[in-house]
PDBQT receptor file of N, H, CA, C and O in Angstrom, charges set to zero:
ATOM      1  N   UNK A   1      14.164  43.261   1.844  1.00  0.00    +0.000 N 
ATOM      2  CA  UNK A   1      14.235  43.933   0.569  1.00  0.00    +0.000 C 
ATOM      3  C   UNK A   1      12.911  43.819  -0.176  1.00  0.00    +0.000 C 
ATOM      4  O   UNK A   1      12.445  44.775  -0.796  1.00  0.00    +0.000 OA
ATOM      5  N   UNK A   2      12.352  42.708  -0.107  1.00  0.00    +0.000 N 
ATOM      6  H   UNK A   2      12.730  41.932   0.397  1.00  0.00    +0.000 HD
ATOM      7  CA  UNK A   2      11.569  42.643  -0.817  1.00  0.00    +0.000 C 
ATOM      8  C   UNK A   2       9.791  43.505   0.127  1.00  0.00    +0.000 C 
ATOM      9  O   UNK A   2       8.686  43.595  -0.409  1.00  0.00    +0.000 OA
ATOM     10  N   UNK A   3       9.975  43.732   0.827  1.00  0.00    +0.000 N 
ATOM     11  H   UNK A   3      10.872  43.659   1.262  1.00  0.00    +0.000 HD
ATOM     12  CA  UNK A   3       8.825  44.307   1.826  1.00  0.00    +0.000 C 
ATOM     13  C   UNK A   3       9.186  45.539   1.826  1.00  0.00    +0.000 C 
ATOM     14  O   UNK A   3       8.184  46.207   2.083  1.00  0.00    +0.000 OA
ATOM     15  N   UNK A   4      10.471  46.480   1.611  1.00  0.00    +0.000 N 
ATOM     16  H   UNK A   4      11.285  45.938   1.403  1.00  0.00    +0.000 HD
ATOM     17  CA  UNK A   4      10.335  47.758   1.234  1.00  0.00    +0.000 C 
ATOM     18  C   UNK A   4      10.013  47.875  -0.468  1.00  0.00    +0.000 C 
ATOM     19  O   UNK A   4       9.582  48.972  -0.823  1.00  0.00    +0.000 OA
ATOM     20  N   UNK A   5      10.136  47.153  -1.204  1.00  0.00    +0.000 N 
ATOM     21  H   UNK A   5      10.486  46.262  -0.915  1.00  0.00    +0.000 HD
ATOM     22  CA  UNK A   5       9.697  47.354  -2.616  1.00  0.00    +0.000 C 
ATOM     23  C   UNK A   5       8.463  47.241  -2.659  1.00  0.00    +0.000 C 
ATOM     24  O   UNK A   5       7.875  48.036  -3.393  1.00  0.00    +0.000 OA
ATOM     25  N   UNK A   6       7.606  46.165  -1.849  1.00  0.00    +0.000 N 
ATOM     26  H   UNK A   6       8.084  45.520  -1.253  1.00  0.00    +0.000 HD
ATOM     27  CA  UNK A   6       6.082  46.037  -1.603  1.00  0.00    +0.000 C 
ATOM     28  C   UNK A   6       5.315  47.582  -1.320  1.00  0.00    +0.000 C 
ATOM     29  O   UNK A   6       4.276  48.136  -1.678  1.00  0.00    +0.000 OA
ATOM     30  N   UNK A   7       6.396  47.877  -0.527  1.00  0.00    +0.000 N 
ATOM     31  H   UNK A   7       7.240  47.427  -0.235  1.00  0.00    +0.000 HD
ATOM     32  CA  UNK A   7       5.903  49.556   0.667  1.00  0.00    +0.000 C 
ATOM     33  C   UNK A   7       5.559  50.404  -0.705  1.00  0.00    +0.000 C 
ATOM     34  O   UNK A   7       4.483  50.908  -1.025  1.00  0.00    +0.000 OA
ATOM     35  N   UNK A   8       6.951  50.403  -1.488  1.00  0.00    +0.000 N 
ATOM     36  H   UNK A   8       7.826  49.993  -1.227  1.00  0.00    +0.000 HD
ATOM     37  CA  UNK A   8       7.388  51.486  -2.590  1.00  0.00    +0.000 C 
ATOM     38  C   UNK A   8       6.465  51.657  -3.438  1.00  0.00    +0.000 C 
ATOM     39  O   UNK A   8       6.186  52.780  -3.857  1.00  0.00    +0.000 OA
ATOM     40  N   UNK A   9       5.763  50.421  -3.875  1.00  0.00    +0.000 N 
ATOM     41  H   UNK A   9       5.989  49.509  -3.534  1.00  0.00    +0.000 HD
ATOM     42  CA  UNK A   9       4.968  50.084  -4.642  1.00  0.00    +0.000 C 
ATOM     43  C   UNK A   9       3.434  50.526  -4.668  1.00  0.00    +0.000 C 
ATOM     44  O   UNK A   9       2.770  51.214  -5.442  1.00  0.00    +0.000 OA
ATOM     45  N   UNK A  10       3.131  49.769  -3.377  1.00  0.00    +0.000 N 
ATOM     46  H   UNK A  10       3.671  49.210  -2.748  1.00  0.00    +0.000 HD
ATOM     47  CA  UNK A  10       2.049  50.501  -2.494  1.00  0.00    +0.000 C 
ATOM     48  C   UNK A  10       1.623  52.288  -2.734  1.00  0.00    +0.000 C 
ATOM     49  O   UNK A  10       0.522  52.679  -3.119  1.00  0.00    +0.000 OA
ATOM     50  N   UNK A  11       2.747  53.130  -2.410  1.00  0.00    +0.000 N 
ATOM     51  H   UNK A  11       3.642  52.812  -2.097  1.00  0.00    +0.000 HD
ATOM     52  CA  UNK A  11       3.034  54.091  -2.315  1.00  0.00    +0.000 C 
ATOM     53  C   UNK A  11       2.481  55.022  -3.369  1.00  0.00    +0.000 C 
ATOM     54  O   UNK A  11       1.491  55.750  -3.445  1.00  0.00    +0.000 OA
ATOM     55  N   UNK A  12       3.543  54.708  -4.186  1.00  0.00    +0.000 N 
ATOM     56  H   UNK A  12       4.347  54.117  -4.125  1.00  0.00    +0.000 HD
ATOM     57  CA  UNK A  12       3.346  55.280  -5.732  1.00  0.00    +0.000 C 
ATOM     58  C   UNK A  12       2.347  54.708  -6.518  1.00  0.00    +0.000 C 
ATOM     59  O   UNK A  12       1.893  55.369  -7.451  1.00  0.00    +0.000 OA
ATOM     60  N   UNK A  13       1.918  53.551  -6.284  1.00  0.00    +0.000 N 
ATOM     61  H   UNK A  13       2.286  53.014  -5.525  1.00  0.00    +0.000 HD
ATOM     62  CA  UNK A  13       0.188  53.235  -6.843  1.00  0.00    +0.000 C 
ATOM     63  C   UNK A  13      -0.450  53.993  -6.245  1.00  0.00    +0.000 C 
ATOM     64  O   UNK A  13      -0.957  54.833  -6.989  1.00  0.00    +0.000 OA
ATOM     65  N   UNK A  14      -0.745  54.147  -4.948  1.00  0.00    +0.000 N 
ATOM     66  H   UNK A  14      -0.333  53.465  -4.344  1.00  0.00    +0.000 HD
ATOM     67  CA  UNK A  14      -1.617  54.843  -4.412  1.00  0.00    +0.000 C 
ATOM     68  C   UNK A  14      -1.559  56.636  -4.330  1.00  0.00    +0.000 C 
ATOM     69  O   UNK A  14      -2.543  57.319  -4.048  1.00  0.00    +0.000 OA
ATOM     70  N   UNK A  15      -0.728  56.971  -4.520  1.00  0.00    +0.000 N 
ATOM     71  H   UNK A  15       0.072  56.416  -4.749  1.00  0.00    +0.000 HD
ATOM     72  CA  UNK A  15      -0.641  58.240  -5.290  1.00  0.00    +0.000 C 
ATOM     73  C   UNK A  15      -0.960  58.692  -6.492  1.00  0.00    +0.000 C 
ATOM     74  O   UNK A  15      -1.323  59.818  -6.832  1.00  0.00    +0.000 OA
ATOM     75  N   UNK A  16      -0.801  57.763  -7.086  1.00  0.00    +0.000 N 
ATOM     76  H   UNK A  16      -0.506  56.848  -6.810  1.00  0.00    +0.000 HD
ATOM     77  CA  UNK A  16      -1.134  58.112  -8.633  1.00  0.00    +0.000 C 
ATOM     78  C   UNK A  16      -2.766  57.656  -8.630  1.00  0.00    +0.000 C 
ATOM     79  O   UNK A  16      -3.552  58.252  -9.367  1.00  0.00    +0.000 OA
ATOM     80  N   UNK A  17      -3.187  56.635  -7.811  1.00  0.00    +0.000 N 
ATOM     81  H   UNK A  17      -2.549  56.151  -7.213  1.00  0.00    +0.000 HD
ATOM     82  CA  UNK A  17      -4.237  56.787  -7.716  1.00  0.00    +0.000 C 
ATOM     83  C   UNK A  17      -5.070  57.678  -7.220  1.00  0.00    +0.000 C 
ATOM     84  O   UNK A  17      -6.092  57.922  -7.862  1.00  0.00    +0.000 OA
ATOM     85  N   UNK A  18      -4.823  58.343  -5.997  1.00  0.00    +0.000 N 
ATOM     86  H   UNK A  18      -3.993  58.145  -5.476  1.00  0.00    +0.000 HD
ATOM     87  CA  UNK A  18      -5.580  59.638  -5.455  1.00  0.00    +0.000 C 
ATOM     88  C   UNK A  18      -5.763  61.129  -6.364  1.00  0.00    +0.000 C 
ATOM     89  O   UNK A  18      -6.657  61.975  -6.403  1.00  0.00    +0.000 OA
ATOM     90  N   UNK A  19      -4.254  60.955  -7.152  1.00  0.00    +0.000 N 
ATOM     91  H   UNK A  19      -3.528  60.268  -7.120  1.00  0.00    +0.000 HD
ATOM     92  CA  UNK A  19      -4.013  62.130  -7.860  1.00  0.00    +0.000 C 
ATOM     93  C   UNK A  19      -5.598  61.967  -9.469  1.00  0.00    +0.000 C 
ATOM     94  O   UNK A  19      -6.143  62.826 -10.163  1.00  0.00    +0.000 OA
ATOM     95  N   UNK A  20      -5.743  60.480  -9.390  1.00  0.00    +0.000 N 
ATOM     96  H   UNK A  20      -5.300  59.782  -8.826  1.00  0.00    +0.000 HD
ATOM     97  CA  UNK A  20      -6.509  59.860 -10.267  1.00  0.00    +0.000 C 
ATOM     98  C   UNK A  20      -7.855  60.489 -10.049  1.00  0.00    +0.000 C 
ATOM     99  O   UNK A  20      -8.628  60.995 -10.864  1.00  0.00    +0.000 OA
ATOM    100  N   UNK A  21      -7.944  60.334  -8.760  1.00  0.00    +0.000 N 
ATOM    101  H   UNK A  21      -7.317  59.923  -8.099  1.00  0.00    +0.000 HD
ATOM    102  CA  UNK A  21      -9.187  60.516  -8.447  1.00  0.00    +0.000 C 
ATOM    103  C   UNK A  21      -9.436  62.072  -7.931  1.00  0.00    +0.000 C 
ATOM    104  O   UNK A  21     -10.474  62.686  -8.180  1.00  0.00    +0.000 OA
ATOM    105  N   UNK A  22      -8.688  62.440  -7.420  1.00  0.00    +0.000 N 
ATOM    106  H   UNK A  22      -7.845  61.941  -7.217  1.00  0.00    +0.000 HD
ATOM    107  CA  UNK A  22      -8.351  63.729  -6.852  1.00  0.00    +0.000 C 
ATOM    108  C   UNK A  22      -9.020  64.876  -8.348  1.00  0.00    +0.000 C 
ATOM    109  O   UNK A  22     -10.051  65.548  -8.362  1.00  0.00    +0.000 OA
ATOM    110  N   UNK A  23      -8.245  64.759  -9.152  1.00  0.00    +0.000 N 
ATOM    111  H   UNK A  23      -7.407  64.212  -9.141  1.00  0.00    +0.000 HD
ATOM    112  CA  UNK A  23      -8.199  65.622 -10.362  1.00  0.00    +0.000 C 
ATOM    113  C   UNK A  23      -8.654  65.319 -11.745  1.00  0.00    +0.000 C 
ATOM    114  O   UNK A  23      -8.394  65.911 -12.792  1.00  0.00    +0.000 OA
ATOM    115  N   UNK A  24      -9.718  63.802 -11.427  1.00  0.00    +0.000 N 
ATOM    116  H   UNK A  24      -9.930  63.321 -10.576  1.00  0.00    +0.000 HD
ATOM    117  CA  UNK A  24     -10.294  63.033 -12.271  1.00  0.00    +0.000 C 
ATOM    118  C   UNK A  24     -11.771  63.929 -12.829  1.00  0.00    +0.000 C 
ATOM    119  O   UNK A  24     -12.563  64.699 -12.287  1.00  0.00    +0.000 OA
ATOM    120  N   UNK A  25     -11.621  63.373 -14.128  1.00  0.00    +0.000 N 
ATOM    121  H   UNK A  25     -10.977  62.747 -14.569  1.00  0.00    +0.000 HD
ATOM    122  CA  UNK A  25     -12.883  64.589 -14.763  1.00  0.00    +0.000 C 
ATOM    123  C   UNK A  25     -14.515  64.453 -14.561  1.00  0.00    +0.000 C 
ATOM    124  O   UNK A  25     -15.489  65.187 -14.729  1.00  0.00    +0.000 OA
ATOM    125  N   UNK A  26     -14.267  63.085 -14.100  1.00  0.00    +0.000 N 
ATOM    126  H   UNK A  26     -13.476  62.489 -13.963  1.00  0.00    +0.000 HD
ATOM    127  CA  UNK A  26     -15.767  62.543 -13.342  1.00  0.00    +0.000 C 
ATOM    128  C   UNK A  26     -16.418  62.956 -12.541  1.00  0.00    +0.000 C 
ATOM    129  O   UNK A  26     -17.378  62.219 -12.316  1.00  0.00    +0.000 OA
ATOM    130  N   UNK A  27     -16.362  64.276 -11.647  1.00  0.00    +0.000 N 
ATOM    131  H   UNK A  27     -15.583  64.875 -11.830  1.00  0.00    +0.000 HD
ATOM    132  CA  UNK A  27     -17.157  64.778 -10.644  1.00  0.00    +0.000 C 
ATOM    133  C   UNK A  27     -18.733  64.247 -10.695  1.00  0.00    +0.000 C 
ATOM    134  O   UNK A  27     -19.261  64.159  -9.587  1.00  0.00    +0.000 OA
ATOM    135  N   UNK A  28     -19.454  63.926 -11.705  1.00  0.00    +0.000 N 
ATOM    136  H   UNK A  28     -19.024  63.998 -12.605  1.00  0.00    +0.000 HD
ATOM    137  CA  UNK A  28     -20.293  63.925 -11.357  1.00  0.00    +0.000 C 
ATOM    138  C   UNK A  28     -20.944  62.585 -10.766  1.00  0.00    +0.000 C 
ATOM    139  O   UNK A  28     -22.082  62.398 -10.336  1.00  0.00    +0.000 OA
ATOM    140  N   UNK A  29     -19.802  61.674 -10.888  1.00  0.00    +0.000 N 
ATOM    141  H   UNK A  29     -18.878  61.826 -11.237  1.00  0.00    +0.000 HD
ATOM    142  CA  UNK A  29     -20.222  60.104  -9.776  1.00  0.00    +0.000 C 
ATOM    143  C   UNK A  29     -20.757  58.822 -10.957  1.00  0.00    +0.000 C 
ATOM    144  O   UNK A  29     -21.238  57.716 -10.710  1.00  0.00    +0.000 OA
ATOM    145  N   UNK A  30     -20.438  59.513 -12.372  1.00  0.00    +0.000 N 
ATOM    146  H   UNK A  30     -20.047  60.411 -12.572  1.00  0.00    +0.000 HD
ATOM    147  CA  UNK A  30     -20.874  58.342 -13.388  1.00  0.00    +0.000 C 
ATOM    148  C   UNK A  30     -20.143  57.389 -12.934  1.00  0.00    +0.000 C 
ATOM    149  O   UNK A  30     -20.594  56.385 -12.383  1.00  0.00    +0.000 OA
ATOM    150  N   UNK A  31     -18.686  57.683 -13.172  1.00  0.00    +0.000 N 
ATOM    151  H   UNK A  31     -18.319  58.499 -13.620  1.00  0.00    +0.000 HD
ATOM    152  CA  UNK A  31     -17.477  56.997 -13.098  1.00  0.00    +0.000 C 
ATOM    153  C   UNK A  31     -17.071  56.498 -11.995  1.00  0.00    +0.000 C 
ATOM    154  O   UNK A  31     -15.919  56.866 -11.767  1.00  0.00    +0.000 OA
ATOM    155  N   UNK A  32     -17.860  55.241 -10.512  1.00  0.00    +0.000 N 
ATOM    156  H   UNK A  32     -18.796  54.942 -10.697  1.00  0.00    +0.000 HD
ATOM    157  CA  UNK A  32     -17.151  55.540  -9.233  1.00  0.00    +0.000 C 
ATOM    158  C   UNK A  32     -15.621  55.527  -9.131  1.00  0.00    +0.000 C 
ATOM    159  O   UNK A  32     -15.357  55.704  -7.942  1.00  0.00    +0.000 OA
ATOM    160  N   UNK A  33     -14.711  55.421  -9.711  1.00  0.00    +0.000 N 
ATOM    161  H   UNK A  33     -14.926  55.277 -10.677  1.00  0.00    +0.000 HD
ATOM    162  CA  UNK A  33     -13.261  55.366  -9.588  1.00  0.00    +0.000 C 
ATOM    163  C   UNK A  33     -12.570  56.533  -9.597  1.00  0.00    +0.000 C 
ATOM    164  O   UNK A  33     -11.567  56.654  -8.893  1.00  0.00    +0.000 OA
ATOM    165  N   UNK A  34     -12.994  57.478 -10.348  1.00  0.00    +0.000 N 
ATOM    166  H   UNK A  34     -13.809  57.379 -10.920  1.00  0.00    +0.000 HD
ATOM    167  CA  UNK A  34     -12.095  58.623 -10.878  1.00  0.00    +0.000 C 
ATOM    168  C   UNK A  34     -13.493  59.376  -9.937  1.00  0.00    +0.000 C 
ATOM    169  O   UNK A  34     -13.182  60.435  -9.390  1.00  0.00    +0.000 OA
ATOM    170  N   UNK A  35     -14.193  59.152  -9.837  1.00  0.00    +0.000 N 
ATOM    171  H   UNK A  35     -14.445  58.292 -10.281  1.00  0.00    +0.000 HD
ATOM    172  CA  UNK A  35     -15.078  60.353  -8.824  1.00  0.00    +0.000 C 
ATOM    173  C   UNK A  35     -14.846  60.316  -7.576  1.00  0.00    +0.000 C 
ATOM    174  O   UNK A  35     -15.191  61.232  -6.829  1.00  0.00    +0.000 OA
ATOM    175  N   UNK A  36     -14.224  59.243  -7.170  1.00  0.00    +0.000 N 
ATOM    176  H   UNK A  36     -13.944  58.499  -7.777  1.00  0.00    +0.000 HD
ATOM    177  CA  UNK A  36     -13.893  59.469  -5.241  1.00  0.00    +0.000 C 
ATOM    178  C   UNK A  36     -12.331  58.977  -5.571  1.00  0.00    +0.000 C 
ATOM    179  O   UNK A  36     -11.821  58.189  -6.367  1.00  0.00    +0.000 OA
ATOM    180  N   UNK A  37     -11.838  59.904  -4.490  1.00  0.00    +0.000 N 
ATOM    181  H   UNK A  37     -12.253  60.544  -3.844  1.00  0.00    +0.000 HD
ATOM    182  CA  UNK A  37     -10.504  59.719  -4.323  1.00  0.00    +0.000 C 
ATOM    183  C   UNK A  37     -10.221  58.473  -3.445  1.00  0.00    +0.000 C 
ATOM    184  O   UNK A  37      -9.053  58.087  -3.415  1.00  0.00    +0.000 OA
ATOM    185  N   UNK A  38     -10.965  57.932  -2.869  1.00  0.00    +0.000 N 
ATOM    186  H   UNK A  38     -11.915  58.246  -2.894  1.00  0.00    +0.000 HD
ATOM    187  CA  UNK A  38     -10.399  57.795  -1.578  1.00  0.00    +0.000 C 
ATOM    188  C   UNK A  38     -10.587  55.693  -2.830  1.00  0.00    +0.000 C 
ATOM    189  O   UNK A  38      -9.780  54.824  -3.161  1.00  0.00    +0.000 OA
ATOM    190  N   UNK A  39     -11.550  55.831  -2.954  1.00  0.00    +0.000 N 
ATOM    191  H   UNK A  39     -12.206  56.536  -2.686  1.00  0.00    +0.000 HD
ATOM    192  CA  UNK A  39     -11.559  54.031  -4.065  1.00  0.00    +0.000 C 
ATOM    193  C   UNK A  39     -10.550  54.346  -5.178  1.00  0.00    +0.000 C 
ATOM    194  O   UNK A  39     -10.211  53.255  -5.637  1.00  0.00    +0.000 OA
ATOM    195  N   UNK A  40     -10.148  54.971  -5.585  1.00  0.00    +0.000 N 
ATOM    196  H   UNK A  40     -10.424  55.857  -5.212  1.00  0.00    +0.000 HD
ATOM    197  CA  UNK A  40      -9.296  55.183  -6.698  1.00  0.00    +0.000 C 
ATOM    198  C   UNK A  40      -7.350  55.154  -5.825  1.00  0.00    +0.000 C 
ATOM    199  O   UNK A  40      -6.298  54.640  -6.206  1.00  0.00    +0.000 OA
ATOM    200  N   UNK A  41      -7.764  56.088  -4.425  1.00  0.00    +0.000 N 
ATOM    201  H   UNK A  41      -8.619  56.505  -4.115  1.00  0.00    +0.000 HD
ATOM    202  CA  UNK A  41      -6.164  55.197  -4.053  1.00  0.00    +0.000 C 
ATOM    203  C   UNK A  41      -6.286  54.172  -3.568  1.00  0.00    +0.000 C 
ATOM    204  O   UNK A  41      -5.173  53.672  -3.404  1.00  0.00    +0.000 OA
ATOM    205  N   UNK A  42      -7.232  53.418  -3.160  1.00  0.00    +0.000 N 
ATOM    206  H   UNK A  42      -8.136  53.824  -3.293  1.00  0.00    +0.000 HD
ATOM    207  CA  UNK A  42      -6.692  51.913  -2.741  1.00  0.00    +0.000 C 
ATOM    208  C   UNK A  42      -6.980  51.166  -3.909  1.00  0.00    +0.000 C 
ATOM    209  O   UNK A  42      -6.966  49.939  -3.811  1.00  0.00    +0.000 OA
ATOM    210  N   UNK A  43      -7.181  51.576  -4.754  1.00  0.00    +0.000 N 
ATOM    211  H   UNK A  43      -7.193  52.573  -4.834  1.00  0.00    +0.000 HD
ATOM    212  CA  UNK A  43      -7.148  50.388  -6.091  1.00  0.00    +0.000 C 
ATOM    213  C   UNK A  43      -5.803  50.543  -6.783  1.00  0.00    +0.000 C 
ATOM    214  O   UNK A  43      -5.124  49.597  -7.183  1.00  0.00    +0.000 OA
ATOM    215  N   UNK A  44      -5.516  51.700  -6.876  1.00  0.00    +0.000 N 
ATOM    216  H   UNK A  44      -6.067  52.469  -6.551  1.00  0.00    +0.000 HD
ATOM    217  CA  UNK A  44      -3.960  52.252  -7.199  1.00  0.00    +0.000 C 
ATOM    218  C   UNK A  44      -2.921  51.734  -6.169  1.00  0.00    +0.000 C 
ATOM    219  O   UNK A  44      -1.888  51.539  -6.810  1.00  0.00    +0.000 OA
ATOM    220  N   UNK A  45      -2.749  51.459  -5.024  1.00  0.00    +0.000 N 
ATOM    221  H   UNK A  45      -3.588  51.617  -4.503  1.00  0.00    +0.000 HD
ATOM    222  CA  UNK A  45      -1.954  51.004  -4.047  1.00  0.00    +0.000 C 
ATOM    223  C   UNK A  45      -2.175  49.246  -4.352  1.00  0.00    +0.000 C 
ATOM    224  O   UNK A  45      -1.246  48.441  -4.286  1.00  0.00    +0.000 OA
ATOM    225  N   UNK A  46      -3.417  48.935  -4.647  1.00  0.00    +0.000 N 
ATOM    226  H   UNK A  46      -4.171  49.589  -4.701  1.00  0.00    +0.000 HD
ATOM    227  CA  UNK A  46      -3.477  47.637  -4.982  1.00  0.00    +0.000 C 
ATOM    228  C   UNK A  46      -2.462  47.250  -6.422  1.00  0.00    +0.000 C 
ATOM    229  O   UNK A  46      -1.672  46.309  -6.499  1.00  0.00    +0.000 OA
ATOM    230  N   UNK A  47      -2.685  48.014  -7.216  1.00  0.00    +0.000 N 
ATOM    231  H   UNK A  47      -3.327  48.779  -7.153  1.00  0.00    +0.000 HD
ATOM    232  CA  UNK A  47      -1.853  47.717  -8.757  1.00  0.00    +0.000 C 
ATOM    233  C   UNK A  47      -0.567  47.496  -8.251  1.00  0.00    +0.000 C 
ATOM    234  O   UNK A  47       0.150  46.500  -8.349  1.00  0.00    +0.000 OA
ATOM    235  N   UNK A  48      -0.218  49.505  -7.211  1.00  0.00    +0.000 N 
ATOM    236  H   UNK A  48      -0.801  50.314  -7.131  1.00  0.00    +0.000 HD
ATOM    237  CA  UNK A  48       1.244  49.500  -7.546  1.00  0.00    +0.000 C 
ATOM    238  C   UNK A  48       1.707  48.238  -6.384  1.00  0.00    +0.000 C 
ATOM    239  O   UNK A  48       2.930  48.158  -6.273  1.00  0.00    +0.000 OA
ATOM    240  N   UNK A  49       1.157  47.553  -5.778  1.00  0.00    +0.000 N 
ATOM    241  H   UNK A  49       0.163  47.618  -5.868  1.00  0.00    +0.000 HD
ATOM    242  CA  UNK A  49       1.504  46.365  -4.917  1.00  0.00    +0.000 C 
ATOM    243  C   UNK A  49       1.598  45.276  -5.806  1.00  0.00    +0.000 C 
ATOM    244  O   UNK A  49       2.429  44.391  -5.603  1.00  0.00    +0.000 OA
ATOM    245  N   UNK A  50       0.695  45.243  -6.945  1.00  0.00    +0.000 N 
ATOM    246  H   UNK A  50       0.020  45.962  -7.111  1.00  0.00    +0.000 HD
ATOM    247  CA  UNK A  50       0.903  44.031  -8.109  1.00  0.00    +0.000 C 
ATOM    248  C   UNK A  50       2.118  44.296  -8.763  1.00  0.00    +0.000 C 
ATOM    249  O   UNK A  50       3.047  43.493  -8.843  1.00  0.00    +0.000 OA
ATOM    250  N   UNK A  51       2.101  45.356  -9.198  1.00  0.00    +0.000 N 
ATOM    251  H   UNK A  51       1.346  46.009  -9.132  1.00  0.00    +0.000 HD
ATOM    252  CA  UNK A  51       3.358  45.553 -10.141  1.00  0.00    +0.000 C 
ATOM    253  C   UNK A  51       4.784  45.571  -9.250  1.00  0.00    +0.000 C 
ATOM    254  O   UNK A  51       5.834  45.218  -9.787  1.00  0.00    +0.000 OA
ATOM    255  N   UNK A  52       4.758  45.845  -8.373  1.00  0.00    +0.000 N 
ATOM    256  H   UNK A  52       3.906  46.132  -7.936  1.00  0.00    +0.000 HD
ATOM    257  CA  UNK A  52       6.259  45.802  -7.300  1.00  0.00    +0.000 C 
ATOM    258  C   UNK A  52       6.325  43.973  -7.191  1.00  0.00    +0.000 C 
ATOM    259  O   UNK A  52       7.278  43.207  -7.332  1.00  0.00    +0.000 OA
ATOM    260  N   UNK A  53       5.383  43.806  -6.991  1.00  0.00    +0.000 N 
ATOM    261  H   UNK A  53       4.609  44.428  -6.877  1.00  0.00    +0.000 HD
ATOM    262  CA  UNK A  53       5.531  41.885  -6.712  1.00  0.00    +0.000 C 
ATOM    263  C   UNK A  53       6.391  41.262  -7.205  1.00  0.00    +0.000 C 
ATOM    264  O   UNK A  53       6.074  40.915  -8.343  1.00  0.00    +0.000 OA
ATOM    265  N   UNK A  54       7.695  40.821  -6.803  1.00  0.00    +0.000 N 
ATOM    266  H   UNK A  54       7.953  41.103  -5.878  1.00  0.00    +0.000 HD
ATOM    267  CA  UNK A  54       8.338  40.186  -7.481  1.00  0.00    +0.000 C 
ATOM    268  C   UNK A  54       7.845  38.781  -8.157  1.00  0.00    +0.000 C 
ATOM    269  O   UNK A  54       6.739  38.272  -7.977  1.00  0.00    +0.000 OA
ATOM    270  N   UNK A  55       9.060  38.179  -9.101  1.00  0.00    +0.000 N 
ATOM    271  H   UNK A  55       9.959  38.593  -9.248  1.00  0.00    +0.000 HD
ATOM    272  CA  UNK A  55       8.074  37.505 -10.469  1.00  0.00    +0.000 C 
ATOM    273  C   UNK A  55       8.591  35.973  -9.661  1.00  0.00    +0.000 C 
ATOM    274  O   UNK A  55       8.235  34.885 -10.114  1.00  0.00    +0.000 OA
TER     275      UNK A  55
């Protein structure tokens, strides 16, 4: 149970992160987070893995 909530977590951080970066207003590379998709979902998969963590 607790390793599919890890997954879940993972998941939806890292989506919301790509979508972050994906459609982020930074194109021009000031910002590295919101200018590449690809560091913005594994930092987002990292959160939503913090925040799923049980307490």
């Amino acid at each position: 149970m607790m390793l599919i909530r890890a997954v879940i977590g993972m998941l939806v951080g890292g989506a919301a992160g790509f979508a972050v970066g994906y459609f982020g207003k930074c194109s021009t590379g000031a910002c590295p987070i919101t200018s590449n998709p690809y560091i913005s979902t594994v930092l987002g998969a990292a959160i939503g893995l913090l925040a799923a963590w049980p307490r």
